[in-house]
C-alpha positions as CSV (number, residue, x, y, z in Angstrom):
1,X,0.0,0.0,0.0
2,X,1.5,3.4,-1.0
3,X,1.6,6.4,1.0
4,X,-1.1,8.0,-0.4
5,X,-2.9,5.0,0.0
6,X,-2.5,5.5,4.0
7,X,-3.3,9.1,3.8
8,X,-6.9,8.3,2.1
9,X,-8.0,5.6,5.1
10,X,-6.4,7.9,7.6
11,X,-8.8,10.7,6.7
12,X,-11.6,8.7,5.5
13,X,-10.9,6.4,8.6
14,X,-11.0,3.2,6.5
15,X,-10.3,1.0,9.3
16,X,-9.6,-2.1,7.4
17,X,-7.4,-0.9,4.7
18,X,-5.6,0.4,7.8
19,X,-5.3,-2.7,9.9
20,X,-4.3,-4.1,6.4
21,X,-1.3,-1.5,5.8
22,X,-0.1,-2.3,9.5
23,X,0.0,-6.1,8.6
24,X,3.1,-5.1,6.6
25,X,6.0,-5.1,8.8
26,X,7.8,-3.3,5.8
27,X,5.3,-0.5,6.0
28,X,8.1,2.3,6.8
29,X,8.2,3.8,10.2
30,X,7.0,7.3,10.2
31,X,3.5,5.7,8.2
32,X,2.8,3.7,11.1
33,X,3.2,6.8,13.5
34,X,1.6,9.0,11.0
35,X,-1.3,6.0,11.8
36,X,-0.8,5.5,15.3
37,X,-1.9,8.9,16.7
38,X,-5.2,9.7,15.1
39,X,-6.4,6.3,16.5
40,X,-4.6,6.3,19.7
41,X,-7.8,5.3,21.4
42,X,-8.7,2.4,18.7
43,X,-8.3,-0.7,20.5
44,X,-7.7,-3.0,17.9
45,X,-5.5,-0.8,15.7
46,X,-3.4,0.3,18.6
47,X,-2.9,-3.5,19.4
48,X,-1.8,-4.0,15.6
49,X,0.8,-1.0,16.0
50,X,2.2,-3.0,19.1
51,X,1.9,-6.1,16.9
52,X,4.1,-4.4,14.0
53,X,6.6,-2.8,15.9
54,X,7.2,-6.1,17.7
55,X,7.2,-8.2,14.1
56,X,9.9,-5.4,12.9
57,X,12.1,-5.8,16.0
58,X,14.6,-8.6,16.6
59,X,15.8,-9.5,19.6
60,X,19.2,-10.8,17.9
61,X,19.9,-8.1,16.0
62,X,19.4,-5.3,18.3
63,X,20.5,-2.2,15.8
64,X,18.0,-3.3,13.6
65,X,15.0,-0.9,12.8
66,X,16.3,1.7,15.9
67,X,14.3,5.1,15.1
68,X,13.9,7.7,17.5
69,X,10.2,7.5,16.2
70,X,10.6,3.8,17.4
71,X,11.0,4.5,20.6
72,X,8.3,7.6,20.9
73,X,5.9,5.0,19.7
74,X,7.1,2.3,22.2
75,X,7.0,5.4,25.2
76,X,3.1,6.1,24.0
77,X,2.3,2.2,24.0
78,X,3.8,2.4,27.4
79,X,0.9,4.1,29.0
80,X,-1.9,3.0,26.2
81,X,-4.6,2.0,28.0
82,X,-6.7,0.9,24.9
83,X,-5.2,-2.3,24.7
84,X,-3.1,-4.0,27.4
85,X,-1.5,-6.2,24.7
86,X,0.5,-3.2,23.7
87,X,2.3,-3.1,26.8
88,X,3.6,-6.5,26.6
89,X,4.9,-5.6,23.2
90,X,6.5,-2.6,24.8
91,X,7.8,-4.8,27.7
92,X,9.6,-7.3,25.8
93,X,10.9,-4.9,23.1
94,X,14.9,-4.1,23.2
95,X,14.5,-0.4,22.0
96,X,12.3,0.2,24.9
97,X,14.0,2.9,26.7
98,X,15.3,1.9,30.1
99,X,13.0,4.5,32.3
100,X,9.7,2.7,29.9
101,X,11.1,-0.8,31.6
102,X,11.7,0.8,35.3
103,X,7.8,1.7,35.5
104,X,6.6,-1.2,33.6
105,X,8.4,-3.6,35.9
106,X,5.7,-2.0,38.6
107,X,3.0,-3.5,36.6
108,X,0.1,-4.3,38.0
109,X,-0.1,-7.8,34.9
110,X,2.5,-10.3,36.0
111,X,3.0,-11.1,32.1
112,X,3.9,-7.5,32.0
113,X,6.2,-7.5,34.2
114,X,7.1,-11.2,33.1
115,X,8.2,-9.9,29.9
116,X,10.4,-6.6,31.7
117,X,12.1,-9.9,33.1
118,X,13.1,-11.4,29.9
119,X,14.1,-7.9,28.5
120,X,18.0,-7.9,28.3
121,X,17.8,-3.7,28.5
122,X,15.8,-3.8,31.6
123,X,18.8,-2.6,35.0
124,X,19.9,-5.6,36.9
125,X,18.9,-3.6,40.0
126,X,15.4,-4.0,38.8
127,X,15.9,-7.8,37.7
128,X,17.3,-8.1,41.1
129,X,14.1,-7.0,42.5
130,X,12.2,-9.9,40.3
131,X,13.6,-12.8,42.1
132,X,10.8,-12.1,44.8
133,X,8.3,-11.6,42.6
134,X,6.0,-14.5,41.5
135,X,6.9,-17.8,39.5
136,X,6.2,-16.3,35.9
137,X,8.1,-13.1,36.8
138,X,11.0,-14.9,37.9
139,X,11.0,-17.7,35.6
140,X,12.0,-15.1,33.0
141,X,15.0,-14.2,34.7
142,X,17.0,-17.4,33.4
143,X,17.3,-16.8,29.7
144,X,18.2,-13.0,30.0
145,X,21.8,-12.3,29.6
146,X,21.6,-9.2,32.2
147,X,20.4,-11.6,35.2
148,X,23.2,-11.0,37.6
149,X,25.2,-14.0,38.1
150,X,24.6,-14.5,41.7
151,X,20.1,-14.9,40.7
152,X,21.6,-17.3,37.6
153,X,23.4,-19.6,40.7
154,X,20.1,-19.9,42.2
155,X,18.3,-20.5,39.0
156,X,20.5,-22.9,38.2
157,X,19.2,-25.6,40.8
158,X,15.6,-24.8,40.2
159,X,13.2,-27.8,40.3
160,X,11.5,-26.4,37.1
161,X,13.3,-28.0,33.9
162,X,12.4,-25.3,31.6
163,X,13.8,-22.5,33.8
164,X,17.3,-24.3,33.8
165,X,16.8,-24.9,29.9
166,X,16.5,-21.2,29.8
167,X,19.7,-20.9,31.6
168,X,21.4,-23.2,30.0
169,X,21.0,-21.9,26.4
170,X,21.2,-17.9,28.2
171,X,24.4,-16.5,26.3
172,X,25.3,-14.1,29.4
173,X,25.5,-17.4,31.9
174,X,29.2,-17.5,33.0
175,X,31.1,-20.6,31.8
176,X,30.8,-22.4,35.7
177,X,27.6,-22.4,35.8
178,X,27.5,-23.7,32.3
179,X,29.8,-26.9,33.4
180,X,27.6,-27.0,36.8
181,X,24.5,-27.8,34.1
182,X,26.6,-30.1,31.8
183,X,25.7,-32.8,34.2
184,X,21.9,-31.8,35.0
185,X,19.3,-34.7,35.2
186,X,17.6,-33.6,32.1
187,X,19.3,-34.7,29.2
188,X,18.6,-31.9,26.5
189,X,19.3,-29.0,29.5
190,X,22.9,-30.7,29.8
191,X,23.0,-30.8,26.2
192,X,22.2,-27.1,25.4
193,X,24.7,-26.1,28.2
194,X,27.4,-28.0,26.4
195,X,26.2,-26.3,23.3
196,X,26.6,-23.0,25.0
197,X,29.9,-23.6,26.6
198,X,31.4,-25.0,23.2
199,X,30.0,-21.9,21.2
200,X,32.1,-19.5,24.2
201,X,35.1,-21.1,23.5
């Protein structure tokens, strides 16, 4: 869809050719701004703003698609309260500035704040504070490479498999910890550690 394409169902507020342009996660950046504010308050196309900024965004290649409109759009998803979904977009998004992860971590959704755990931009002071928070919360502390080392020690003898499969495949878990899961009782946890610890060396 072309520009001017956009600039017809923005003022004739053609809602599906709209939810239709922000299906396209090649749709540049300043169209899906120039989209976003008008219909701020629009439920579903606010949650299909969220939905595009999180299919343009990858977590591996953290450069990638970094706009300072980026981020005002992530900041204004931040405290959207026409869909909730467009916080946990914002939440696990690594553009997200670090202040936007601070008051998100106080969310009142544990998946919100779930997904602040698994962000590796969110402070370590704050992921700090997470251990003591409830199972889901926490549970996203073993995969994130920012998890101070002394919470990945813990993690590292939890009774829940998938948290130490997290841990095991985390690329910021020091090499000891690493060896200390080679020989864990799960077979494919002690094989992604040795994965991990081969790919470090």
């Amino acid at each position: 869809m072309s520009k001017i394409d956009i600039q017809n169902a923005i003022d004739t507020k053609n809602e599906q050719d709209i939810l239709e342009a922000l299906d396209d996660r090649s749709l540049d950046i300043e169209s899906v701004k120039k989209i976003y504010f008008p219909f701020r308050e629009h439920k579903e196309i606010v949650g299909q703003v969220a939905m595009n900024l999180s299919l343009r965004t990858s977590v591996y290649d953290r450069e990638k698609e970094y706009s300072e409109t980026m981020v005002e759009l992530l900041r204004d998803l931040a405290v959207n309260e026409a869909d909730m979904g467009a916080r946990w977009a914002v939440a696990k998004n690594p553009h997200t500035p670090q202040d936007v992860l601070v008051n998100l971590a106080g969310d009142k959704v544990n998946l919100v704040r779930a997904l602040v755990a698994t962000n590796p931009m969110t402070p370590p002071a704050v992921l700090e504070k997470f251990f003591s928070d409830e199972k889901i919360v926490r549970d996203g502390l073993s995969g994130n490479p920012s998890t101070p080392v002394k919470i990945l020690k813990i993690l590292a003898n939890d009774a829940d498999k998938m948290v130490r499969m997290r841990l095991a495949e985390n690329s910021g878990a020091p090499k000891e910890i690493l060896q200390e899961l080679c020989d864990d009782s799960d077979v494919n946890v002690a094989k992604a550690a040795q994965m991990n610890l081969e790919a470090k060396s």
